[in-house]
C-alpha positions as CSV (number, residue, x, y, z in Angstrom):
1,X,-7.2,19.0,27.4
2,X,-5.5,17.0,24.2
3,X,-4.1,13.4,23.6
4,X,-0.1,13.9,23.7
5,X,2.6,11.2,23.0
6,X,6.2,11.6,24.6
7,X,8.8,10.8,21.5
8,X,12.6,11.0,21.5
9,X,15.5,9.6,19.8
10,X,16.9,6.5,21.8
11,X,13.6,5.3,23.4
12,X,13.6,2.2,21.3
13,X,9.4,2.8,19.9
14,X,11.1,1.2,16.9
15,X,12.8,-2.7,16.4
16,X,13.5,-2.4,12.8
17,X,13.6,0.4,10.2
18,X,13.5,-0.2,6.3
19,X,15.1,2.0,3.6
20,X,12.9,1.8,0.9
21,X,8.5,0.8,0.7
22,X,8.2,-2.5,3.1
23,X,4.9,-5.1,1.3
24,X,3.3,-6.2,4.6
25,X,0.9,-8.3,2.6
26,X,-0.2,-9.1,-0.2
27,X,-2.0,-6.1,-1.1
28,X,-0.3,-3.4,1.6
29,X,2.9,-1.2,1.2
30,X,4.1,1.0,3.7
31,X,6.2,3.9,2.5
32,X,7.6,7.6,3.3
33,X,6.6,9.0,0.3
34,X,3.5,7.9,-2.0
35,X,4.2,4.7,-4.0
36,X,1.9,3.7,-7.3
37,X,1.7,0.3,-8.2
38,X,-1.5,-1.2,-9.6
39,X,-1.5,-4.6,-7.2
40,X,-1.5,-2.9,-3.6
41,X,-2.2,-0.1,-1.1
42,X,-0.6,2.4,-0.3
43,X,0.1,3.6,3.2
44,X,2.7,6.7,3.2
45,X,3.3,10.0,4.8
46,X,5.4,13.0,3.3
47,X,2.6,14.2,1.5
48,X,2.0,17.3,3.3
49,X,-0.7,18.9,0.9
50,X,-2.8,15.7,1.4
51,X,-3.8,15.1,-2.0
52,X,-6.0,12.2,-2.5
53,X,-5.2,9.5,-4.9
54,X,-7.1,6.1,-5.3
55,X,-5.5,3.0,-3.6
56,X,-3.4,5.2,-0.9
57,X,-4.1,6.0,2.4
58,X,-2.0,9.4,3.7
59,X,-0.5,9.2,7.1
60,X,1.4,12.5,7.3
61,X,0.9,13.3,10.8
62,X,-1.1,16.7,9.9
63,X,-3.1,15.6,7.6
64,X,-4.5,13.1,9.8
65,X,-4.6,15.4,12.9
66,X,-1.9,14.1,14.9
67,X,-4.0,11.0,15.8
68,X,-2.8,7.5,15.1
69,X,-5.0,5.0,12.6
70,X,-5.9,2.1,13.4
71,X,-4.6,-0.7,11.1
72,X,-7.3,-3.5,12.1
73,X,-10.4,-0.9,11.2
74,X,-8.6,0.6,8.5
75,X,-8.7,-2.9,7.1
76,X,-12.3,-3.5,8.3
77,X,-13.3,-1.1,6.3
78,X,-12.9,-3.1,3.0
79,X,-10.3,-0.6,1.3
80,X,-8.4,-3.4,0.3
81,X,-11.4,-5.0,-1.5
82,X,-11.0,-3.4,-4.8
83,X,-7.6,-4.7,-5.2
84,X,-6.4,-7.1,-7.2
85,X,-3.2,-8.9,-6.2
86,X,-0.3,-9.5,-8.0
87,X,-1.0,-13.2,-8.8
88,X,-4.4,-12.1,-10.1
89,X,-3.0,-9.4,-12.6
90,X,0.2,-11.8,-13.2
91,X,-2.7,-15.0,-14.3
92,X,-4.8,-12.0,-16.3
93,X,-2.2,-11.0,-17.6
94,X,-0.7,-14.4,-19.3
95,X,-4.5,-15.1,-20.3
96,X,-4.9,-11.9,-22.3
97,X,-1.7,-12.9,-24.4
98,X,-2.9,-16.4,-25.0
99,X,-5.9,-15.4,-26.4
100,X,-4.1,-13.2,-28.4
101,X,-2.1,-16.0,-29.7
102,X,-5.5,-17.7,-30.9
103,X,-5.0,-20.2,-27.8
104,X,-1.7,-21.0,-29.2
105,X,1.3,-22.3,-26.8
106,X,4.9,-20.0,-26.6
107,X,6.6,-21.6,-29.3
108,X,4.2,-23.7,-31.4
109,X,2.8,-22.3,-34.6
């Protein structure tokens, strides 16, 4: 009457595994455990309580009923939209201490 999945040990669902987050885009991280940085999303599990944090999307298997999510809709959905990337922030960033500098170059006075 439910959706199963079959899952052992040596039958190969997996061609890689990372130690560490893995950036599968520019704005995406996939991690175990939850992962803030300002310039992506975060997709993680080990969150058990399923606390809700801004710019992460919780995985664990029962938070999320024991279903699988759908990358492509998940992305459809514009969650990624409020993001700035890394570039962005990195150009911001420099602007913000140029102006502060009165338009000034690094080094001139």
């Amino acid at each position: 009457p439910f959706e199963y999945w079959k899952v052992w040990a040596d039958n190969k669902l997996f061609d890689e595994i990372y130690e560490g987050a893995l950036v599968i885009g520019e704005k995406i991280i996939l991690s175990h455990e939850p992962v803030s940085v300002p310039w992506a999303f975060n997709i993680h599990g080990h969150d058990h309580a399923g606390a809700k944090r801004a710019n992460h999307l919780n995985v664990c298997s029962d938070v999320i009923g024991y279903k699988p999510v759908n990358l492509n809709q998940f992305l459809e959905s514009g969650a990624l939209s409020k993001i700035q990337t890394i570039h962005r922030e990195t150009i911001d960033n420099a602007t913000k201490r140029k102006q502060k500098r009165g338009g000034k170059k690094i080094g001139k006075r």
